[in-house]
N, C-alpha and C positions, 0 to 999 in steps of 0.2 A: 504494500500500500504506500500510495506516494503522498505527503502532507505538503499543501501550499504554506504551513504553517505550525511551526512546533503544538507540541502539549501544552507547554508554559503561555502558549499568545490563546490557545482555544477557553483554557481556561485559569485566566491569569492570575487569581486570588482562593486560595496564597499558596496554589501548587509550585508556583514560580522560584527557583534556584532550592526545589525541596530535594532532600535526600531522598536515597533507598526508605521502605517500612524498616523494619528494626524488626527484631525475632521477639517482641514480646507482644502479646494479643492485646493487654491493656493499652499501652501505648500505640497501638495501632487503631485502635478504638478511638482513642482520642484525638487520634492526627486525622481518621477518616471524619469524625464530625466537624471538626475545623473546616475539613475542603468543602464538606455537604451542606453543615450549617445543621440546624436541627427541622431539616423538611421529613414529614409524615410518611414517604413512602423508602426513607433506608432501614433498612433492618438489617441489626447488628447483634448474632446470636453466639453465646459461648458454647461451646462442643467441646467434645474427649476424642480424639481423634489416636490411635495408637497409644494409649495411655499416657498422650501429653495434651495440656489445653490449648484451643485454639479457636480461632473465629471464625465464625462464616458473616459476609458481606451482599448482599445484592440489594436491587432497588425493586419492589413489588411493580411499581408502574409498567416495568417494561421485561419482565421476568413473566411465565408461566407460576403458578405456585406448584400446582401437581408435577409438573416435570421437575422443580426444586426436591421433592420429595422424593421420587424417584429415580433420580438419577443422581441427587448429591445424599439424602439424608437419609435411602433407606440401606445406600451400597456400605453407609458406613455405620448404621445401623449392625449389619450383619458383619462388617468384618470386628466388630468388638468382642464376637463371640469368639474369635480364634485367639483374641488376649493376643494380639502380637504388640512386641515394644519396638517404635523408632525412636533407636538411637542417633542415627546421623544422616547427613544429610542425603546419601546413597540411599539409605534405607526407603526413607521420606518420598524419593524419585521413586523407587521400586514397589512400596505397596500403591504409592498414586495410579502409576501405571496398571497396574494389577488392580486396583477395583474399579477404577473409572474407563475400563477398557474400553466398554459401549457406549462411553460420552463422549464429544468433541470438546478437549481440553488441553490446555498447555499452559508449560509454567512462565513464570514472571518474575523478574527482580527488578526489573524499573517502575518507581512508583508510578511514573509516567503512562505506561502502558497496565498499569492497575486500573489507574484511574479511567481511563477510555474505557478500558475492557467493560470496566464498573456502569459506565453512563451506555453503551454499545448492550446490554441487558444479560450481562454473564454475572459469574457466582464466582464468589472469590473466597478460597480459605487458607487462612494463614494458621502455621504452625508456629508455636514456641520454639524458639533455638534454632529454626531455621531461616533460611536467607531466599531459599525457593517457594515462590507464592504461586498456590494454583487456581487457573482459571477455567471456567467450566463453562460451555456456552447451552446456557435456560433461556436465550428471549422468547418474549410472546411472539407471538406470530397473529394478529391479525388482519386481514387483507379482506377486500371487496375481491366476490369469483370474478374469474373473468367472463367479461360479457361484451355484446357486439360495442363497435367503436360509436358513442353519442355524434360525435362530429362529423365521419367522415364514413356514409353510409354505404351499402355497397348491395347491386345486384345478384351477383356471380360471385363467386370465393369465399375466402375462410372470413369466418362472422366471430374469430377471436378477438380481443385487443387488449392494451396494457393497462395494467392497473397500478395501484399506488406502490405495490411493493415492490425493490429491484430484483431479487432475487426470482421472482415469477417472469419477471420481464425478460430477464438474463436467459433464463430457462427457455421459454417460449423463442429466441432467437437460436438457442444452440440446438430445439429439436429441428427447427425447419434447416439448419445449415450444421451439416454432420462432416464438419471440416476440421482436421483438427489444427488446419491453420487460423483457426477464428482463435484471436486474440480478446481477452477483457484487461484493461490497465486499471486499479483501482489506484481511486485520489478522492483526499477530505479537501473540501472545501469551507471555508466559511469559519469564524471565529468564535461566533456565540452557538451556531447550528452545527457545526461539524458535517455537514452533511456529506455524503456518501455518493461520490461519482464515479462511474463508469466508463470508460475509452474504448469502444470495440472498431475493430477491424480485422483484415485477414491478410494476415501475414502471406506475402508472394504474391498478392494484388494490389494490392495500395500502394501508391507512388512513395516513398520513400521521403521525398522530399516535404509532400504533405503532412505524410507522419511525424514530422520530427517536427511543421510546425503546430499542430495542433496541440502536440506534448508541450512544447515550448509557451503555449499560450495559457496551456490549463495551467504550469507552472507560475506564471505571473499573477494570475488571480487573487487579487488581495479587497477579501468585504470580510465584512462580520455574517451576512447572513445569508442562504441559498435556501429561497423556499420552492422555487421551480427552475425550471427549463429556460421560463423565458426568461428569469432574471442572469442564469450564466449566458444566455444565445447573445447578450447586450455587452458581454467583456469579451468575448474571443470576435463579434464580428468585423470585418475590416472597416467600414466606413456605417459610422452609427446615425449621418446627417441623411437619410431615402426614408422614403415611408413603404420602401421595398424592402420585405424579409430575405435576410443572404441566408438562410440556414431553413432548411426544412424540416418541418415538426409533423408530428404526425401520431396515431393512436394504434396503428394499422403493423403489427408484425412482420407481414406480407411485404411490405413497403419497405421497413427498415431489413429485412434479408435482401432483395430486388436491389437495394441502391448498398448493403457489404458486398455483395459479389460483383456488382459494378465496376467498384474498387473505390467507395466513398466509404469512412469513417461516420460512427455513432455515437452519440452522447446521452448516458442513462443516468437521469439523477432521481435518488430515492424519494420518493413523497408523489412525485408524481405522474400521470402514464403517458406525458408528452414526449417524447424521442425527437431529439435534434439529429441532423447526417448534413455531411456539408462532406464537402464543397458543391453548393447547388445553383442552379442555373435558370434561368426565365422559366423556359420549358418545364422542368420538374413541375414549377405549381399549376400546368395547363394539363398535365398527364396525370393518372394515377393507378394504381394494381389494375382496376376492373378492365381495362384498357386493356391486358395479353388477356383476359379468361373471357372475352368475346372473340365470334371471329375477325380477324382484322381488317376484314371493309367494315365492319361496324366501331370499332376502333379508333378509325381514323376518322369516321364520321362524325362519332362526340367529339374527339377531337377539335375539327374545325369546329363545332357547334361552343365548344367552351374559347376558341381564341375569338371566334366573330361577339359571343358573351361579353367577352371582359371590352374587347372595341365598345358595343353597346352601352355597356355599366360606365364605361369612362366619359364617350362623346354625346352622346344622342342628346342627352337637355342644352349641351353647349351649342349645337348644331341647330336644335331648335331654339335656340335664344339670340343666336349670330341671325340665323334667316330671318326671324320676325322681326329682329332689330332692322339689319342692314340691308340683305338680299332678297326682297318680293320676285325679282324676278325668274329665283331659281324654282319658284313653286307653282305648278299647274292654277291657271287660271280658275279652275274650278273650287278647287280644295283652297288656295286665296280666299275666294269668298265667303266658303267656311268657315275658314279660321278666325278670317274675321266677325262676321257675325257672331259670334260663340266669343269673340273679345269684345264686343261690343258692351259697353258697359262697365269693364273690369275697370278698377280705379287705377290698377298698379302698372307700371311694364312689364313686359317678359321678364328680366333679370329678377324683380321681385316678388313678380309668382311663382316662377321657377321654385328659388331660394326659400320661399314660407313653404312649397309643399315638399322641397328636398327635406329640408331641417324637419317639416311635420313627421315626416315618414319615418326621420330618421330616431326620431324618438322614441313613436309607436315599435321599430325595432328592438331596441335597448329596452324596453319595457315590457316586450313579449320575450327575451331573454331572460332578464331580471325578476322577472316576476313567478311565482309557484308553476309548474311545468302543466297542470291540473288547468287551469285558466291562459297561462300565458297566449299559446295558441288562437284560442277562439281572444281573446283583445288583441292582439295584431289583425286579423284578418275581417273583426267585428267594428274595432277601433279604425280601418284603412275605407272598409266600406263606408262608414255612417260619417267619419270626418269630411270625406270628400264627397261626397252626394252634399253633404250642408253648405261645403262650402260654393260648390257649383251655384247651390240654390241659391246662397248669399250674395252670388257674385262676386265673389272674393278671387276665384279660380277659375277659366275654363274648361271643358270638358277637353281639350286634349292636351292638357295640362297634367290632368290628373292620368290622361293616359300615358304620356312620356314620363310620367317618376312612379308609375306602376310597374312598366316595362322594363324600364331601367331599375327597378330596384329586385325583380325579378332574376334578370340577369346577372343581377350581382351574387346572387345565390348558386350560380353555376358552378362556380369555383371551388374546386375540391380543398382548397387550404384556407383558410378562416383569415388566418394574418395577412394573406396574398388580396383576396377580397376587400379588405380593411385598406387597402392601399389603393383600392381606384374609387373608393368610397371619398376618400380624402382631398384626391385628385379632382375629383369629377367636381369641386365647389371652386375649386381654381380656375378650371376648363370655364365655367360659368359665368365667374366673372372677367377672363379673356375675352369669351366670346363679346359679350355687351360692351366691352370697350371698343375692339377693333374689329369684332367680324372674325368673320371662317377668315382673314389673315393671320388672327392672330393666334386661333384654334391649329391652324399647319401650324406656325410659326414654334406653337406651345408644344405641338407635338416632335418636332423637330429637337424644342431643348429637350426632349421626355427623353429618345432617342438617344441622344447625345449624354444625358446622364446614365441610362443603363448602359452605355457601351464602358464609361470609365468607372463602374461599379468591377468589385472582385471580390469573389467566395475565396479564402483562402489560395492565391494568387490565379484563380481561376476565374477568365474573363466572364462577367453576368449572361450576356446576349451570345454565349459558344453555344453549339456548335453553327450559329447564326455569322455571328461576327465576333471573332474569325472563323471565314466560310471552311468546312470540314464536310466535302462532298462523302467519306463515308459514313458518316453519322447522321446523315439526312432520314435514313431508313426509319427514322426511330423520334423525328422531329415533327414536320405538319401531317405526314402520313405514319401507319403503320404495319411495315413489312410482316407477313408470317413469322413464326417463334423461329423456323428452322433456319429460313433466310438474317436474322439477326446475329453474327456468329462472332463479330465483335463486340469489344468494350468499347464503351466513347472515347477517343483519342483526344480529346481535352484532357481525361483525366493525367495520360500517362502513366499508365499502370505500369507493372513488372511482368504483367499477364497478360497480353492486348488482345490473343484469341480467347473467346467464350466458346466457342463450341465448334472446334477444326472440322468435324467429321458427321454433323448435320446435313440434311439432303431432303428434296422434296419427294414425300410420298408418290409413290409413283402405281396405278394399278397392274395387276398380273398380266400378264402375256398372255397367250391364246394359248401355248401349251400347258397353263397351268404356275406357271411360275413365280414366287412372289419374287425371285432373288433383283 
């Protein structure tokens, strides 16, 4: 395990410049409630352990008690009946060994590593006269089952996803990828949380150079506290000033196997089921699993349907607020008169209906979110219908007012990454009031700087808009279309892996011969 930060920074008071425990239970008693203080949940009980006294230590909050009893107080229960004496310190190793065989346990002389062990939900018993402290791992274990992913739905495929605990998560990557070059790097992070991260990759695919900086970056990480994903995805990513996510997150196991064998790196932080994998790319948040478990004309179908989405979600009210402002004459004479009439009346301009029924919308959102899941639902959908029917009737809005930030707010839902979504949601009030200044010049003009910032965006030295820009004709296969699994047989050449064939010896099915033949 790698620490961005000693024992003495996680827990400064007054573990700081402490010695070794001392071989006497009382004294160790006492130096344990100093570090604890006197909270309700340590328990500090004195035992006969080989006919010398000794303590046992753990903290109830994050301890099993029946496993306590079983596995630490009833093995030693029974070895009192054989009346053996430790004498020294050999001995002490050797009955430990010999009764705790069936627990996962090991010794300790640093208080340091007492103390973690102690806050991490193990059982610590110290002996009189000896300087070997042993530690016995009792934590609770409880965890939400795993269940289908809330965020990121799916038609076709495995309806697993991650939950709060890492070890379930861990687990869950290593059935699907029975590699045993899949690496995990454990690292604490965080000073007051200790929290518990993960570094997965596979060893023989992962560019080398990536690897070392991503190591290098968890190593710099200096907070006091890591309570999710998104809070370390905002210390390692390279330019924190886009409302573009450089790190893709996700709930979907499927997804984080798909982009390790890629030759992209994972980030598992305990508490919660979000999975960071970087180095990621425009495309990533326009694809996702369901995409190979249809067939691939259908594939690439959603595809285009999720990139013309996010155009939609970003321009469409800017484009309708540029025309109505500036260019009548791009708009059939017909539907002109419509639109007009249906504006007839409104107090406001386009820029400020637009803006009152974006902002309306975008509240009713946040509030069908935030609200009991029971209800949320039906007041978005109850709240979107009855807002805008009144205000039509108030005159406040026109009817295809409320059709263009329906549409648009629809399309924003395409998008298979929530964060990625969240960034044309943001955009799209900018695009707005572009448009009302200058017109569709200054909507190209915006889109043009949009362009020009994702091009000098980088995931961990890996260009945002690859295998786009720069152009990688063979990565195309896997970009606005999608080729058959068999025909895919590389890795993307952006990444630079150490592996660049996936699968040399794939071939298209092909039917039997007239004599029978499958060969």
């Amino acid at each position: 395990m790698k620490n961005n930060s000693s024992i003495e920074d996680v827990y400064p008071n007054p573990i700081k410049d402490a010695k070794p425990f001392s071989g006497n239970s009382e004294t160790n008693k006492i130096r344990l409630k100093e570090v604890f203080g006197e909270t309700a949940d340590l328990v500090l009980e004195d035992i006969q352990i080989g006919q010398r006294d000794g303590l046992l230590c753990y903290l109830t909050t994050l301890t099993d008690w029946q496993v306590v009893t079983n596995k630490v107080l009833l093995p030693i229960t029974e070895s009192a009946s054989r009346r053996e004496k430790i004498t020294s310190e050999s001995k002490w190793l050797d009955f430990a060994t010999e009764t705790f065989s069936g627990s996962q346990h090991t010794f300790r002389q640093s208080q340091q590593k007492v103390i973690e062990d102690i806050i991490n939900g193990h059982a610590i018993l110290f002996l009189d006269s000896m300087d070997q402290t042993l530690s016995i791992k009792v934590q609770k274990i409880e965890q939400r089952a795993i269940e289908e992913p809330s965020t990121q739905t799916i038609v076709r495929g495995p309806k697993e996803g991650f939950n709060e605990n890492i070890e379930t998560n861990l687990s869950l990557i290593r059935r699907k990828i029975k590699n045993p070059g899949l690496r995990f790097d454990s690292y604490t992070i965080g000073k007051e949380t200790a929290t518990q991260v993960y570094l997965a990759y596979i060893h023989g695919i992962i560019n080398k150079q990536i690897l070392d900086e991503i190591q290098t970056r968890l190593a710099d990480v200096d907070t006091n506290a890591l309570l999710d994903s998104g809070v370390l995805e905002e210390f390692l990513e390279d330019k924190t000033l886009t409302p573009f996510p450089l790190m893709y997150n996700t709930e979907r196991p499927d997804t984080i196997a798909a982009h390790l064998l890629s030759g992209k790196f994972a980030l598992f932080v305990d508490g919660t089921p979000f999975v960071l994998t970087a180095p990621a790319v425009f495309t990533d948040f326009v694809s996702m699993s369901e995409d190979y478990y249809q067939k691939y004309l259908m594939g690439t179908f959603i595809r285009w349907i999720r990139y013309f989405s996010f155009l939609l979600a970003l321009l469409l009210p800017a484009f309708y607020v540029s025309i109505i402002s500036y260019h009548h004459e791009m708009i059939p004479t017909q539907l002109l008169i419509s639109i007009i009439s249906q504006r007839e009346g409104i107090p406001f301009p386009a820029v400020i209906e637009a803006l009152i029924m974006e902002i309306t919308f975008e509240i009713l959102r946040e509030a069908g979110i935030r609200m009991p899941r029971a209800v949320g639902g039906t007041i978005s959908i109850v709240g979107g219908l009855v807002i805008g029917q009144a205000a039509v009737e108030a005159g406040i809005v026109s009817n295809i007012m409320v059709i263009i930030v329906a549409l648009t707010a629809i399309a924003s839902f395409v998008s298979p990454i929530y964060s990625f979504a969240i960034s044309t949601r943001l955009l799209r009030f900018l695009y707005i009031i572009i448009g009302a200044l200058f017109g569709l010049y200054g909507v190209f003009l915006g889109m043009i700087v949009l362009v020009a910032h994702l091009t000098s965006l980088r995931s961990f030295s890996v260009p945002y808009l690859a295998p786009v820009a720069p152009f990688s004709l063979q990565d195309q296969g896997d970009i606005f279309i999608r080729l058959p699994a068999w025909a895919l047989k590389k890795r993307p050449s952006y990444l630079k892996t150490e592996s660049p064939i996936k699968q040399p010896n794939a071939k298209s099915p092909t039917p039997p011969d007239e004599r029978g033949d499958n060969r």
